[in-house]
N, C-alpha and C positions, 0 to 999 in steps of 0.2 A: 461487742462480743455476742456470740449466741450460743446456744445449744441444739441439741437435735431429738426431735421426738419421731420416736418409730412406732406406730399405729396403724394395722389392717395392713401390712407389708407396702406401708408408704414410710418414708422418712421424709422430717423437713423441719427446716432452721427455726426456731423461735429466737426472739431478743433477748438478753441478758438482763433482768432484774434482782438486784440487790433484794435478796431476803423473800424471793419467791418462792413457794412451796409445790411440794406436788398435789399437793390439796388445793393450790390456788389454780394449777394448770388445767387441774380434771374440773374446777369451775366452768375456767375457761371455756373447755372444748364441752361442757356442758352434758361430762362422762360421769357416772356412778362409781364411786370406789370399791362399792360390793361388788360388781360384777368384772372387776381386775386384777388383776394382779401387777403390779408395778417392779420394776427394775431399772437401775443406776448404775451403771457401766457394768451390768453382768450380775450384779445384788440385789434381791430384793430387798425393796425398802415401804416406809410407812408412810403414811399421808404425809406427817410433820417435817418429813426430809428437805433441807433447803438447795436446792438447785444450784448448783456452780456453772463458771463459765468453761465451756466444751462439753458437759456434761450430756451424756448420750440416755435419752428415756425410752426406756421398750414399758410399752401397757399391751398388755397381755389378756385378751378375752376369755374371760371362764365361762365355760359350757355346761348347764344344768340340763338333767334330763333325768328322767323315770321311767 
């Protein structure tokens, strides 16, 4: 089973891990969680959120400026 992560107006399958987090994923792809915002079929959600199987993740870039 997998999921889908949607990033920079790509999407694309990840593996299915039992007790995976979104804090584990943004390791993975070696992303900051300060500068996203995360969502879970349409919710946001928090680091500690654990990923289900089909679950669809949008990370969402926040734009700082002055």
């Amino acid at each position: 089973m997998t999921f889908i992560v949607n990033f920079e107006n790509k999407k694309e399958e990840y593996p299915y891990k039992q007790g995976k987090t979104i804090q584990d994923l943004l390791n993975e792809l070696e992303i900051s969680s300060e500068t996203l915002v995360v969502k879970r079929n349409g919710e946001i959600v928090i680091e500690e959120t654990v990923i289900e199987k089909g679950d669809e993740i949008q990370l969402i870039q926040i734009i700082y400026g002055g």
